[in-house]
C-alpha positions, -999 to 999 in steps of 0.1 A, spaced: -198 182 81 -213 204 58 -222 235 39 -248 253 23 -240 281 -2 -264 310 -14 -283 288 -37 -292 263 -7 -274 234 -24 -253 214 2 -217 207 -2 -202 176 20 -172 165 35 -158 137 46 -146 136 81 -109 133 83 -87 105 108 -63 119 132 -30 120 116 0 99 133 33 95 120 47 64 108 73 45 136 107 33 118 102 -5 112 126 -24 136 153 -49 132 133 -80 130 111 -57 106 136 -52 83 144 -86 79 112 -101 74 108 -72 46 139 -84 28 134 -121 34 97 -113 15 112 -95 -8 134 -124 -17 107 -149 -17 91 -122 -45 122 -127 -67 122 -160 -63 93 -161 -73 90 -139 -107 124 -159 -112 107 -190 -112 74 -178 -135 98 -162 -162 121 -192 -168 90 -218 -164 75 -198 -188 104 -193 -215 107 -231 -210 74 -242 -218 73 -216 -248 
């Protein structure tokens, strides 16, 4: 899609997705958010005190 003002230069636009609402992430969702979330800890745990060991 496009358009042309009085000077003849061209102005262009991206085309645009459908929109859809996001669904509420289910049960088994939620856990496998938190139990990555824990392994992200765990891991930024592990990286700061091997870290201020080796320092």
């Amino acid at each position: 899609m496009y358009t042309t003002n009085e000077e003849g230069i061209l102005n262009n636009y991206a085309t645009e997705p459908a929109m859809y609402y996001a669904e509420y992430p289910s049960v088994e969702q939620q856990r496998q958010y938190a139990f990555q979330g824990a392994v992200a800890v765990l891991f930024v745990a592990v990286t700061f005190l091997m870290a201020l060991a080796v320092s």
